[in-house]
C-alpha positions as CSV (number, residue, x, y, z in Angstrom):
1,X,23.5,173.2,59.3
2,X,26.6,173.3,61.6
3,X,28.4,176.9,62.9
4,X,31.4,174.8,63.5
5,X,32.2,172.1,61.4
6,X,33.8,168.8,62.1
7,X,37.4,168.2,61.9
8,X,36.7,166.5,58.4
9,X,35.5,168.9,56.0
10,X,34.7,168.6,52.7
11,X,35.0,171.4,50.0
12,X,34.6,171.4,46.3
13,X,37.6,170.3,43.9
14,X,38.1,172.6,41.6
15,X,41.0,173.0,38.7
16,X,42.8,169.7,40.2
17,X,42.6,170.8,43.8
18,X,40.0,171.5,47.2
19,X,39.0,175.1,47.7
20,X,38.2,176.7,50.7
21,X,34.9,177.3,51.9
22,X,33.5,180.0,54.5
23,X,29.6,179.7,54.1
24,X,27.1,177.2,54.9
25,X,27.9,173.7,55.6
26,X,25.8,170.7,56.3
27,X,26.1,167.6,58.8
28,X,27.5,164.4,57.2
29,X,25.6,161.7,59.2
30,X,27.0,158.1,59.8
31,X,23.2,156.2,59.8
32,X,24.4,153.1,61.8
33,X,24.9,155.7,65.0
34,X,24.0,158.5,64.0
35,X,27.1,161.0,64.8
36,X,28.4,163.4,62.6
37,X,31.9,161.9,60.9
38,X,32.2,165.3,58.5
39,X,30.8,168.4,57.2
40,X,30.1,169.6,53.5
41,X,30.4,172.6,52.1
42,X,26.9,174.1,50.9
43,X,28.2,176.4,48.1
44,X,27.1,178.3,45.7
45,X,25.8,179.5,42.4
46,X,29.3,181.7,42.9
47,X,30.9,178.5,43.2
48,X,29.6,176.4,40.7
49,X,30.1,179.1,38.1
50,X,34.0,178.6,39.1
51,X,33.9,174.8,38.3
52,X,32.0,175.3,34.8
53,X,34.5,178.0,34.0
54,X,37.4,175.9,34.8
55,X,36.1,172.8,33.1
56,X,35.0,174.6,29.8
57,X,38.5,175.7,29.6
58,X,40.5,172.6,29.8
59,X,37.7,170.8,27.4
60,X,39.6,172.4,24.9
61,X,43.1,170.9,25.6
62,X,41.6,167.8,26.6
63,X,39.4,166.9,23.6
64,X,42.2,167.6,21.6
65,X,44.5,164.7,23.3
66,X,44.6,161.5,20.6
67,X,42.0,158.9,21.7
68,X,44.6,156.7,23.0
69,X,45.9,158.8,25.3
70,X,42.6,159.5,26.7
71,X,42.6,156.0,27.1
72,X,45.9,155.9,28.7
73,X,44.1,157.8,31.5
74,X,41.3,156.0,32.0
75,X,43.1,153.0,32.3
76,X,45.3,154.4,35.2
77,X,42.3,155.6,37.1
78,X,40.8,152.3,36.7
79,X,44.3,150.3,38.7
80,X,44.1,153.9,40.9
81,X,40.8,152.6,41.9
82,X,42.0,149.1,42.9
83,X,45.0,150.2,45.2
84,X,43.0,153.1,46.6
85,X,40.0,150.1,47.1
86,X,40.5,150.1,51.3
87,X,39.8,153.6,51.6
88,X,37.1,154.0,49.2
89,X,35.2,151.1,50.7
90,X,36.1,152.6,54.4
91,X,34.4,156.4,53.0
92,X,31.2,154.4,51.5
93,X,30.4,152.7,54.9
94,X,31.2,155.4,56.8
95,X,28.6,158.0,55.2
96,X,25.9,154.9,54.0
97,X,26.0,152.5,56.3
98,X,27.0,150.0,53.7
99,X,28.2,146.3,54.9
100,X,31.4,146.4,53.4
101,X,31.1,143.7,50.6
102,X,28.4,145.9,49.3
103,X,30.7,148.8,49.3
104,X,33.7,146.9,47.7
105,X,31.3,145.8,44.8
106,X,30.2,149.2,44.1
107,X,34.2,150.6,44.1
108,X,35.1,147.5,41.2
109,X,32.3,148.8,39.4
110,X,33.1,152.0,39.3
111,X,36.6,150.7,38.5
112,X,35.3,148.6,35.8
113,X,33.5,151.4,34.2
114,X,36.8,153.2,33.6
115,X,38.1,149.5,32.2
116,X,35.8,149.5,29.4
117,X,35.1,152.6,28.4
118,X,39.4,152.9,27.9
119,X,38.8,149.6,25.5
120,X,36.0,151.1,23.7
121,X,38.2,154.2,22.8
122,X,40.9,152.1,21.4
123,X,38.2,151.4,18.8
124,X,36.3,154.4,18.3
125,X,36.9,155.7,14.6
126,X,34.6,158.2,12.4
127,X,33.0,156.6,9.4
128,X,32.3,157.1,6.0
129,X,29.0,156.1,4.0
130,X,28.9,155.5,0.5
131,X,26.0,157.3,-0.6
132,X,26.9,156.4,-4.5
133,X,29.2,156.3,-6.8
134,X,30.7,159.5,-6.2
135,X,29.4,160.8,-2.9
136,X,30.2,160.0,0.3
137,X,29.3,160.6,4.1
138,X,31.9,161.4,6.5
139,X,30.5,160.8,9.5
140,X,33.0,162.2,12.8
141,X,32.1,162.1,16.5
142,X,33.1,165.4,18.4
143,X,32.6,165.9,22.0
144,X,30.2,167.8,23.8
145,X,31.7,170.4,25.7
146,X,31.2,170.1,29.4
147,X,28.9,167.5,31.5
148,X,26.7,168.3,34.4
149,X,26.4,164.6,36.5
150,X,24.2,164.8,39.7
151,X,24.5,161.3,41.7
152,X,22.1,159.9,44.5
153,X,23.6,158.7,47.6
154,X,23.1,155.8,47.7
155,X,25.5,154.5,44.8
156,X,27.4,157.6,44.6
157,X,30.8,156.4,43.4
158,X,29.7,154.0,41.1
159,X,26.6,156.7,39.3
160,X,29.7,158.9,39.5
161,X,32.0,156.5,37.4
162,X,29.0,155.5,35.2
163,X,28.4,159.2,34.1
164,X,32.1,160.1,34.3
165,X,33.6,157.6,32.4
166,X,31.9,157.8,28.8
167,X,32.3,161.6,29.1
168,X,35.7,161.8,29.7
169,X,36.2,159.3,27.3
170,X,34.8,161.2,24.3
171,X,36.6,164.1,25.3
172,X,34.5,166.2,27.3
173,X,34.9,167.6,30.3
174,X,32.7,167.1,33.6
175,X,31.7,169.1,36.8
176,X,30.1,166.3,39.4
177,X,27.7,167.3,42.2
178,X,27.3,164.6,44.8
179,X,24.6,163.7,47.0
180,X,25.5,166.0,50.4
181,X,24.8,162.8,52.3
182,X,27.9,161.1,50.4
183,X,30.6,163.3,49.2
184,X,33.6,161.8,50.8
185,X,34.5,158.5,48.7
186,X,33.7,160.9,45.1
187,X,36.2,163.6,46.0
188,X,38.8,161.0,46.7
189,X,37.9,159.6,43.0
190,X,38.7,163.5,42.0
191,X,41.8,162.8,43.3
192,X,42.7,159.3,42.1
193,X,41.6,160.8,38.3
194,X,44.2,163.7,38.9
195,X,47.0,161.7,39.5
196,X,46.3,159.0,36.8
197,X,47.4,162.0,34.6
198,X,43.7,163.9,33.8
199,X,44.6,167.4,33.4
200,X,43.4,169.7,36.4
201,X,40.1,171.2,35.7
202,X,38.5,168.4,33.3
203,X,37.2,166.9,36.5
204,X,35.5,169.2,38.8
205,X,33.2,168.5,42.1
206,X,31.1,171.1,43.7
207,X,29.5,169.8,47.0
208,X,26.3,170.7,49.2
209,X,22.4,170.3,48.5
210,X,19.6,171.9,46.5
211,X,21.3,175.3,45.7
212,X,24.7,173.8,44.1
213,X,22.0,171.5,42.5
214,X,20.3,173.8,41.3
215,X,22.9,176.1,40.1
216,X,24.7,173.6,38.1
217,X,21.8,172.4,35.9
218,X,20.7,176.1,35.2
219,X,23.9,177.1,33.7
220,X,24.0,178.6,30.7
221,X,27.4,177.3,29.5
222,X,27.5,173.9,26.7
């Protein structure tokens, strides 16, 4: 824990924009030298209640958007991605350690994620089974509600897109908790999703360790 935190601090994005944070916060270490480059914001159960609230409510307006508008989206986060690359790659190495080809293979992934899960909605349909002669099945895919995604350090970015992509996709809604050792490269994706036209609160990102952990997967809300 820090009392004061580095010039570069890092609070939760919630409802389409960073939140301020007076609690806890914990040392973001770069591992090649190990100096501090930033500090996160340990929130929490306060705070992560805020983020589920916010995304449940713009699920709503969100899973109601036509398919291929959600695709629309997701195909503007994934060339966001691409001309946001530099900086992405920059964040990764900074907080892993990453040599930076690694780091640039892991931001295309996370761009290519985006890629094909906005094909795959321009082909999702419902379907309908003929059970006989006159009875059918309708068969029709709804969404969720809202998505808890917890990602590892290591890969953050691209575990986040994995997770991320396929949810929003389908119309749900998603509150992201990254690894405290790696925060800085997914906020900027919060960011990059926001202004490829995802409505603020679909995506949100609570940050710190075990107690934000914790907090989100014991939430009562769908």
């Amino acid at each position: 824990m820090v009392s004061e935190p580095p010039v570069v601090q890092l609070t939760p994005w919630i409802d389409g924009h960073t939140t301020a944070h007076d609690g806890d916060w914990i040392d973001v270490i770069d591992p090649t030298n190990q100096s501090p480059v930033a500090a996160v914001a340990d929130v929490d159960a306060a705070v992560v209640d805020l983020a589920v609230r916010s995304a449940a409510e713009a699920q709503r307006t969100w899973a109601s958007r036509p398919t291929i508008e959600r695709a629309v989206v997701l195909d503007g986060v994934t060339m966001a991605i691409r001309e946001h690359l530099d900086e992405l790659v920059e964040a990764d190495c900074r907080e892993t350690g990453k040599a930076r080809g690694v780091a640039m293979e892991e931001m295309l992934g996370a761009a290519r994620y985006f890629e094909y899960y906005a094909a795959e909605l321009r082909t999702l349909t419902g379907e309908t089974l003929e059970v006989s002669e006159d009875e059918h099945t309708f068969v029709q895919r709804v969404p969720f509600g809202v998505v808890a995604v917890i990602v590892p350090w290591n890969y953050a970015t691209n575990q986040a897109a994995r997770s991320v992509a396929p949810a929003l996709a389908t119309g749900n809604a998603v509150v992201i908790k990254p690894s405290e050792h790696a925060s800085s490269a997914v906020l900027m994706l919060a960011t990059l999703v926001g202004d490829a036209g995802l409505p603020s609160g679909v995506l949100n990102i609570v940050t710190g360790g075990a107690k934000a952990g914790s907090a989100l997967v014991e939430h009562p809300a769908p």
